[in-house]
C-alpha positions as CSV (number, residue, x, y, z in Angstrom):
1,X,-22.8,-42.7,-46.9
2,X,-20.9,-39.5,-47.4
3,X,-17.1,-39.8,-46.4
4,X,-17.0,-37.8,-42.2
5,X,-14.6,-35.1,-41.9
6,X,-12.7,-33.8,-38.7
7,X,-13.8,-30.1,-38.2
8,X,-11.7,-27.6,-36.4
9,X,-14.1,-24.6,-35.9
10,X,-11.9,-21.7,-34.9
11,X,-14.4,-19.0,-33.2
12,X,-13.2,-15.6,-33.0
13,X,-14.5,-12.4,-31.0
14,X,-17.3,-11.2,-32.8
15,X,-20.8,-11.1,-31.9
16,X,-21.6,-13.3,-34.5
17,X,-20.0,-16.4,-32.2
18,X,-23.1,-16.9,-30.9
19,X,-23.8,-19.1,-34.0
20,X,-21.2,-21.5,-33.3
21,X,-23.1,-23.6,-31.0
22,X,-25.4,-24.2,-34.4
23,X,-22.9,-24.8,-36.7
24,X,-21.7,-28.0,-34.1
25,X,-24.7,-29.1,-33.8
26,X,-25.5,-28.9,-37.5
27,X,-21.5,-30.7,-38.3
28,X,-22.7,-33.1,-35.7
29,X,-25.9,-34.0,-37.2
30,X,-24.7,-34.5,-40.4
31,X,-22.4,-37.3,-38.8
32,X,-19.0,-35.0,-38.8
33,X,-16.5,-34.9,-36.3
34,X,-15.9,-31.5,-34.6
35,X,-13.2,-29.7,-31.8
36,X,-13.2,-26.3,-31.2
37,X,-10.6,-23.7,-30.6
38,X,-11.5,-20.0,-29.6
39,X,-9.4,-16.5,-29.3
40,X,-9.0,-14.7,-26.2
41,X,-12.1,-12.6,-26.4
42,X,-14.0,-15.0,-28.4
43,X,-15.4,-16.0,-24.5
44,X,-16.8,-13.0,-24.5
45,X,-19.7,-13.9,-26.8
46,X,-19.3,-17.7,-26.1
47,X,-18.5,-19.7,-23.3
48,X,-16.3,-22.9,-23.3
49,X,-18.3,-25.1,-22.1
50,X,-21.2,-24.6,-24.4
51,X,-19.2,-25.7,-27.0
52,X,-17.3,-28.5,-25.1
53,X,-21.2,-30.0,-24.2
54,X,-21.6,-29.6,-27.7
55,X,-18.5,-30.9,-29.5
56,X,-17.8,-33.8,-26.2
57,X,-14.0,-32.3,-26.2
58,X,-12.5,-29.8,-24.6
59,X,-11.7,-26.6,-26.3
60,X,-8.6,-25.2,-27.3
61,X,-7.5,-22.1,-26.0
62,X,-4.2,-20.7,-24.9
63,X,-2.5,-24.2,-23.7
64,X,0.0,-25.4,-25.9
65,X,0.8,-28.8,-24.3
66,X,-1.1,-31.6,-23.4
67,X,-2.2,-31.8,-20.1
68,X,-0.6,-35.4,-19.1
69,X,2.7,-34.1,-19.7
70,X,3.6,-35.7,-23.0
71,X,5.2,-33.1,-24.8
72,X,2.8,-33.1,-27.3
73,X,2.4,-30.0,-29.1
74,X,-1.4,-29.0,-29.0
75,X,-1.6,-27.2,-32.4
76,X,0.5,-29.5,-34.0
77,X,-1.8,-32.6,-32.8
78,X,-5.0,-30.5,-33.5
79,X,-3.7,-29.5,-37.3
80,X,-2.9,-33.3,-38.1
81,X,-6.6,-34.2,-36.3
82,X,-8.4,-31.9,-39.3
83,X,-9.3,-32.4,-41.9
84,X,-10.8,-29.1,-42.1
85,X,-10.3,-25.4,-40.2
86,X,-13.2,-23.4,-40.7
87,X,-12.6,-20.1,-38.8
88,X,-16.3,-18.4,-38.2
89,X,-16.7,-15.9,-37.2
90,X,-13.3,-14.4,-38.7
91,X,-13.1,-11.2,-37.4
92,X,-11.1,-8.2,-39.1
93,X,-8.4,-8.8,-36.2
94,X,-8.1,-12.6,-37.7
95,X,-8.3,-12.0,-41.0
96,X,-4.8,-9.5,-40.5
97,X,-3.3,-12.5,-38.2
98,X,-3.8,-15.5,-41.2
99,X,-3.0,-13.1,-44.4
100,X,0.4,-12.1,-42.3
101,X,1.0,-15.4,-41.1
102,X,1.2,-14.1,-37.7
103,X,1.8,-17.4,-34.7
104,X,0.2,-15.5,-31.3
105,X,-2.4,-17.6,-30.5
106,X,-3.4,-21.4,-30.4
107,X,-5.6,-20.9,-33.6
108,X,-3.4,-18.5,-35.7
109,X,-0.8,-21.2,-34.8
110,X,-2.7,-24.3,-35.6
111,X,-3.8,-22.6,-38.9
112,X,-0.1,-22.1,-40.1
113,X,0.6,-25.7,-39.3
114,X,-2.0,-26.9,-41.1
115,X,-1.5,-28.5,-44.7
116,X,-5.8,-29.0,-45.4
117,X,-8.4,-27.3,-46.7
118,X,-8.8,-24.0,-44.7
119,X,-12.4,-21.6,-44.9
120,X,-13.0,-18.7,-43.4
121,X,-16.6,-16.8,-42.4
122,X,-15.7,-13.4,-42.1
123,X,-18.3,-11.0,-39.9
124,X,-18.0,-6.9,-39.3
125,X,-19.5,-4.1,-39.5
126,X,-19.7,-2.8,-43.5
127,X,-17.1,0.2,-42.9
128,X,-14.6,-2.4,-42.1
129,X,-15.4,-4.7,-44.7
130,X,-14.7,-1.8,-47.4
131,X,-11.6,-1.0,-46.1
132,X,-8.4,-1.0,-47.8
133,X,-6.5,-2.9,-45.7
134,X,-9.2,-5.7,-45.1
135,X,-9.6,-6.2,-48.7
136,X,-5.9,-6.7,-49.2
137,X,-6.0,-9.3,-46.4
138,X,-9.2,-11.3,-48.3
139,X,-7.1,-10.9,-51.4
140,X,-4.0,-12.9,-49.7
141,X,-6.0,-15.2,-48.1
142,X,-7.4,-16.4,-51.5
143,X,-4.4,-16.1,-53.6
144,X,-3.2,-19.0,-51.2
145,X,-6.3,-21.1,-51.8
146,X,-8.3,-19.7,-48.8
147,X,-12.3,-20.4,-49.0
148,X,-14.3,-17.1,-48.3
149,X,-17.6,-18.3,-47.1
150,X,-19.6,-14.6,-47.6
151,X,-19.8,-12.1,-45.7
152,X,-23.5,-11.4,-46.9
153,X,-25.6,-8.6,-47.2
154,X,-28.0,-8.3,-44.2
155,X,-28.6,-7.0,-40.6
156,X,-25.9,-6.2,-38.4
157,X,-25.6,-5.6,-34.7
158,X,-24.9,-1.7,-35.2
159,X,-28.8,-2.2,-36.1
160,X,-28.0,-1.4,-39.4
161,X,-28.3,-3.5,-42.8
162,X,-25.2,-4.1,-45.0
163,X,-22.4,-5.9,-46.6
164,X,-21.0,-8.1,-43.3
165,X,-22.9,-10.2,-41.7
166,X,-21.7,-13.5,-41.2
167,X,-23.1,-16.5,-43.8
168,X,-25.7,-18.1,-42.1
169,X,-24.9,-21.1,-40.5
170,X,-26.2,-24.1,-43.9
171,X,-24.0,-22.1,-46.2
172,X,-21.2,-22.7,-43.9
173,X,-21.5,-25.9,-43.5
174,X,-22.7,-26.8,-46.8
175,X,-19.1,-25.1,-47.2
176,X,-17.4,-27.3,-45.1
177,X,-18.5,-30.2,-46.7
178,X,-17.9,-29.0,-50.1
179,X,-14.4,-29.3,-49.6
180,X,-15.0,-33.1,-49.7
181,X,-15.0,-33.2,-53.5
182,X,-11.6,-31.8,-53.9
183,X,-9.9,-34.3,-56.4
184,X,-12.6,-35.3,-57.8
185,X,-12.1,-33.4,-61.1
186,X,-8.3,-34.3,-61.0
187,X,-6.8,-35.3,-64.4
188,X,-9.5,-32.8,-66.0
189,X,-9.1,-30.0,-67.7
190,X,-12.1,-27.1,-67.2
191,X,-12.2,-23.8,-69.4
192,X,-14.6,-21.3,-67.9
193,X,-15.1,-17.8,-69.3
194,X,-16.1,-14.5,-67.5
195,X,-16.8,-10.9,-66.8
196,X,-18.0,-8.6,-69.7
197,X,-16.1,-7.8,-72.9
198,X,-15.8,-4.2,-74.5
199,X,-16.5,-3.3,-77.5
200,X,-14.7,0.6,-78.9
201,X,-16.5,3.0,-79.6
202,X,-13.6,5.7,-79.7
203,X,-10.2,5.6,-78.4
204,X,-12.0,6.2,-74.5
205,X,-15.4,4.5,-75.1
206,X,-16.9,1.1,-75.1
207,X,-19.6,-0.7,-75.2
208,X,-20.3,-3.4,-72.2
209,X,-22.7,-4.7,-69.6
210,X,-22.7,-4.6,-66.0
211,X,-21.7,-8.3,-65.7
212,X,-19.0,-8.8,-62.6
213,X,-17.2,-11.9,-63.1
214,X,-17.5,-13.1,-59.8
215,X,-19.8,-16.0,-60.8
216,X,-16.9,-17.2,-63.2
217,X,-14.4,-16.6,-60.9
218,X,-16.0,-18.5,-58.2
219,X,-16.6,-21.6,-60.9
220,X,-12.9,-21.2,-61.7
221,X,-11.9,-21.3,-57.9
222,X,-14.1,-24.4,-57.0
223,X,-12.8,-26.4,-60.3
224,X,-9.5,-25.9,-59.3
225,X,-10.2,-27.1,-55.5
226,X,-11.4,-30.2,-57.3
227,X,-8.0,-30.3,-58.9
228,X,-9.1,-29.4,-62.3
229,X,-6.3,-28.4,-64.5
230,X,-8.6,-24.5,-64.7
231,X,-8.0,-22.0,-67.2
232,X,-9.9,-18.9,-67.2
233,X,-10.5,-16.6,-70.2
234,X,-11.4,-13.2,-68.2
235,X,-13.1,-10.4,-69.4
236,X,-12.0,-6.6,-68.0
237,X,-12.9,-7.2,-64.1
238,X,-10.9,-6.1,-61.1
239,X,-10.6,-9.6,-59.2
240,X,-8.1,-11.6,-58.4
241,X,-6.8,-14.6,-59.6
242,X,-8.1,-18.1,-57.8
243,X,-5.7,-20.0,-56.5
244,X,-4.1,-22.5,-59.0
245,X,-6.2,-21.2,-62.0
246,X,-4.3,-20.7,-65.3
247,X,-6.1,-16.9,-66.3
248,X,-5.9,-15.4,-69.6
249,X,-6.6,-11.8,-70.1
250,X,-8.7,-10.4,-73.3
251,X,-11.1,-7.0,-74.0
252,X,-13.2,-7.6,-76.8
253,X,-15.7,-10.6,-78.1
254,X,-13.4,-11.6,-80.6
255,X,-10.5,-12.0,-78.5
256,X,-12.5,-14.1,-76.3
257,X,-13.8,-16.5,-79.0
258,X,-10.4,-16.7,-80.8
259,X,-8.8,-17.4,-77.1
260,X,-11.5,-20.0,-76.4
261,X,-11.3,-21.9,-80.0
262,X,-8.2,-22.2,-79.3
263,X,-8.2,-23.7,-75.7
264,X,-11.3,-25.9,-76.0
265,X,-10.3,-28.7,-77.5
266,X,-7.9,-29.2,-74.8
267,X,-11.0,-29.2,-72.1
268,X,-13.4,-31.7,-70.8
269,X,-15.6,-29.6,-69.8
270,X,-16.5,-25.8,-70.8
271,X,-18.8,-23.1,-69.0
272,X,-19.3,-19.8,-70.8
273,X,-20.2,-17.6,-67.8
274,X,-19.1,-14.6,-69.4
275,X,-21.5,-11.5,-70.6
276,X,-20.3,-11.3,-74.4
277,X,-21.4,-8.2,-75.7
278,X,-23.9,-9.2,-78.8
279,X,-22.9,-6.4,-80.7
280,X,-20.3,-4.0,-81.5
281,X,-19.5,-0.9,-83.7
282,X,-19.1,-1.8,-87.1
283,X,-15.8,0.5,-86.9
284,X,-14.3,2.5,-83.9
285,X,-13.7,5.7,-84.3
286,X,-10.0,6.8,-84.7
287,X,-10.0,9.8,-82.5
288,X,-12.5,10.9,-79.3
289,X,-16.1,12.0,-80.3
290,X,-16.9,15.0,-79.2
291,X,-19.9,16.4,-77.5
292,X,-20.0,20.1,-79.6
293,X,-20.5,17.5,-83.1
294,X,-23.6,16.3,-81.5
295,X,-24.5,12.5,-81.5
296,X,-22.9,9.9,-83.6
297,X,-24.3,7.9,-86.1
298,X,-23.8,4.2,-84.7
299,X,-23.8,1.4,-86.8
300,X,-23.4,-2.4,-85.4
301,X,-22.8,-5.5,-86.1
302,X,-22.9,-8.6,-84.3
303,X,-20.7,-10.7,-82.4
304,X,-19.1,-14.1,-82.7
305,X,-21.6,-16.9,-81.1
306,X,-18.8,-18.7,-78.6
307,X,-21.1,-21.1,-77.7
308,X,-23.2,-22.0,-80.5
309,X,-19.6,-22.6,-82.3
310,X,-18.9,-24.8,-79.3
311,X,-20.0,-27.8,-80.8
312,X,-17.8,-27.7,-83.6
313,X,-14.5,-26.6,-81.7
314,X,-15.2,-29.4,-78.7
315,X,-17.8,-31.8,-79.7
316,X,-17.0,-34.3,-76.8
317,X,-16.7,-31.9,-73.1
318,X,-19.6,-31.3,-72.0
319,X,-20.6,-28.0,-72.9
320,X,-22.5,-25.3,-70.4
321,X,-23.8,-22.3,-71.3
322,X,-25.2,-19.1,-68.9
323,X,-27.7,-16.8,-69.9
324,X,-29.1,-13.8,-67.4
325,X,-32.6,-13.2,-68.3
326,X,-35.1,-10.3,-67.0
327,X,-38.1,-12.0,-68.0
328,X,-39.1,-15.6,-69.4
329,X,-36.6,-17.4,-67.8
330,X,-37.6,-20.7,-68.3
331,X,-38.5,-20.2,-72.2
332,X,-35.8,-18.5,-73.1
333,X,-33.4,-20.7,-71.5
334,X,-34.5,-23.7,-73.3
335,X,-34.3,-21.8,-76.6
336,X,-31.3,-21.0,-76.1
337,X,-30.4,-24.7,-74.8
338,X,-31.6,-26.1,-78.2
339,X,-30.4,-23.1,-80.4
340,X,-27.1,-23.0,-79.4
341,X,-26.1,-26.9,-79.1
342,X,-25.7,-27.0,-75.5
343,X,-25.7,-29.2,-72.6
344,X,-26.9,-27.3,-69.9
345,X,-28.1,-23.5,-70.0
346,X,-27.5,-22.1,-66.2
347,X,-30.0,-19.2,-65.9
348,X,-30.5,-16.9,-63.3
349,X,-33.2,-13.6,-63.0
350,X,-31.1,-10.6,-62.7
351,X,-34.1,-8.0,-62.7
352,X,-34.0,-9.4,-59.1
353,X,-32.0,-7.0,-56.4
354,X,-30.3,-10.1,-54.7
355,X,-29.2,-11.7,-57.2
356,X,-28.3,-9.2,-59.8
357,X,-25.1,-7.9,-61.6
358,X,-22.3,-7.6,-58.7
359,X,-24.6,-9.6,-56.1
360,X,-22.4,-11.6,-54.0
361,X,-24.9,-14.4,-53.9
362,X,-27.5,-16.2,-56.7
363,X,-30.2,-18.2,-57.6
364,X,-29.5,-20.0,-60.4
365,X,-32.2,-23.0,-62.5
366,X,-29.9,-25.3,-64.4
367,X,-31.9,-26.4,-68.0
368,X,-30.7,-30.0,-69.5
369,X,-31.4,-32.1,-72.3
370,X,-34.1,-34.6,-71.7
371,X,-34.0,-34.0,-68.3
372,X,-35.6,-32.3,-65.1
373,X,-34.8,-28.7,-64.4
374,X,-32.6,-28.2,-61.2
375,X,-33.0,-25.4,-59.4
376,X,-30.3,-24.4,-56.6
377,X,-31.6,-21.9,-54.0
378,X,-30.7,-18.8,-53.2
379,X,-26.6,-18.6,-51.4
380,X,-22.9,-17.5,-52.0
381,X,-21.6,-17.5,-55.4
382,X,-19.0,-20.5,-54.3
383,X,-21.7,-22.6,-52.8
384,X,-23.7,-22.3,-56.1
385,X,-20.6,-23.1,-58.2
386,X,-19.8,-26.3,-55.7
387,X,-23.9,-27.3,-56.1
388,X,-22.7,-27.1,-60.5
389,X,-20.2,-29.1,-60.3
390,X,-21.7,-31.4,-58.2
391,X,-24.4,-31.7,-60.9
392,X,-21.6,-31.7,-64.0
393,X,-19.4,-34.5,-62.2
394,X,-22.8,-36.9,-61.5
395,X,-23.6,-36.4,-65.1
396,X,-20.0,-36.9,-66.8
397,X,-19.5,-40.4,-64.1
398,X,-23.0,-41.5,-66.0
399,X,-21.8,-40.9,-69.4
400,X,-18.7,-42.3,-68.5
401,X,-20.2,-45.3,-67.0
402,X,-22.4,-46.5,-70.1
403,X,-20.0,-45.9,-72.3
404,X,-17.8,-48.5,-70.5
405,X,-20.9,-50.6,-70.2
406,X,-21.0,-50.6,-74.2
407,X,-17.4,-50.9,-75.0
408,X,-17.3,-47.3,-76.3
């Protein structure tokens, strides 16, 4: 039976609290321990003692000592009780209090104390979300090994539809219970590549795709929750580093593939989520084109084959390959999975409007050798990347296991 966690649910004052009573009982059901501690207006949306019938435990709120007179510190007590905070919903006003590392409430104080695995489940209108200041609060929050669970696109109680709403109840607790499997990739090492490459045309144009990175940055993130010893060959994106990832910075295709010969004998296991460009001028030109000469005459060439080359460079990791189709998904991921001496070919439809290039969610069908298909359904970009490793660390256990059973 899967190991129980303690769950600290920190509910904010949004209107998207009214899904806390379901996230208990979901915790609950899945055999989980669970306490809850709520903001001042969070009662607003809320009430106490739904969530104390729920959780059988009083919630936390404004007191800071126990009641019998012990001295005890509440938030100190509570942040050695969890194994988990999970603060949903987390609203802008939250978000400001954790990046700053601001102390005025129980939860802001409890989540300062606290040395565990800490997710948040931010909900707000789609204005706020863009903003600035927000963004530079998310960006903290995961520099210090923070797990964003969404926000999602989807209705909103201004009665509009957009980026904000709050990840539906499963994907945060499927979150939640993610953070289980942290360690188990420790004394691994995991080399993931992302994002697009460019390929010059002139001294101020490239050739690219529309390929965002945040798929491989979200495999990087989760491999290095697992305690993976992550490095991360990155493509030009604008995203931040996940916490405790080793990231190395190139433009071009060959950059990529001389950075990745040289790092992948080092790694156990390697995941090309990066958009390579296939091809690429034969020769850039040395100064701008110009639209008065009219079109240029392009010639290209291809690009290096990472993967296919993969088997050569680190013929024992386990080698995993991603390839974003617009039609024949199925068949052209298996061609690819023989052609190109691969493990596992992770493919996804990006014709699709929810899943496309810069979705923050996907759908992804992994193709193995002389195996089943798995397909993992439609979520956040994290959750998928948890649901892959999951899959990689059952399969590397199994090879691991026969080869002790055979001496090899």
């Amino acid at each position: 039976m899967p190991e129980s966690l303690n769950v600290l649910l920190g509910v904010s004052g949004g209107i998207a609290a009214f899904k806390a009573p379901e996230i208990v009982r979901s915790l609950r059901g899945n055999g989980h321990s669970v306490r809850c501690a709520m903001t001042r207006s969070a009662g607003a949306f809320v009430t106490p003692l739904t969530l104390e019938v729920l959780t059988e435990f009083p919630v936390y709120r404004e007191e800071y000592l126990q009641a019998n007179n012990s001295g005890e510190e509440l938030h100190i007590s509570a942040a050695r009780w969890a194994d988990v905070i999970c603060v949903a919903p987390a609203t802008c006003n939250t978000l400001a209090r954790l990046a700053l590392g601001l102390a005025d409430d129980f939860l802001a104080t409890t989540c300062l104390a606290f040395t565990g695995s800490l997710l948040v489940a931010p909900a707000m209108t789609s204005e706020m979300w863009e903003k600035e200041a927000i963004q530079a609060h998310v960006t903290t929050l995961q520099g210090r090994g923070v797990i964003l669970v969404g926000p999602v696109v989807g209705p909103l109680a201004t009665g509009e539809t957009g980026m904000g709403r709050m990840a539906e109840p499963d994907e945060i607790v499927a979150a939640i219970e993610g953070t289980r499997n942290r360690g188990d990739l420790r004394g691994r090492t995991v080399l993931i590549t992302a994002g697009p490459t460019h390929e010059a045309l002139d001294p101020v144009r490239f050739l690219s795709n529309r390929s965002s990175g945040k798929m491989g940055f979200s495999l990087a993130a989760e491999a290095a929750s697992r305690g993976a010893r992550t490095l991360l060959v990155s493509g030009p994106v604008c995203l931040p580093t996940p916490h405790g990832v080793e990231r190395i910075d190139v433009t071009t295709a060959a950059e990529m593939a001389e950075t990745v010969e040289k790092l992948a004998p080092e790694a156990g296991i390697v995941i090309m989520a990066a958009a390579v460009a296939d091809f690429r001028p034969e020769s850039a030109f040395e100064s701008k084109l110009k639209k008065v000469s009219g079109p240029p005459e392009l010639r290209l060439e291809g690009t290096e084959d990472i993967l296919t080359r993969l088997g050569e460079i680190a013929p024992n990791a386990l080698r995993v390959g991603f390839a974003a189709e617009t039609e024949k998904l199925e068949s052209e991921a298996r061609r690819k999975l023989e052609g190109k001496n691969a493990h596992w070919i992770v493919a996804n439809d990006v014709s699709r409007s929810d899943i496309g290039f810069g979705s923050e969610d996907n759908e992804v069908t992994v193709f193995r050798r002389n195996q089943p298909s798995v397909t993992i359904p439609l979520q956040a970009k994290r959750l998928v990347a948890g649901r892959l490793f999951d899959l990689m660390q059952q399969e590397l256990e199994g090879v691991e296991a026969g080869m002790a059973t055979t001496g090899g």
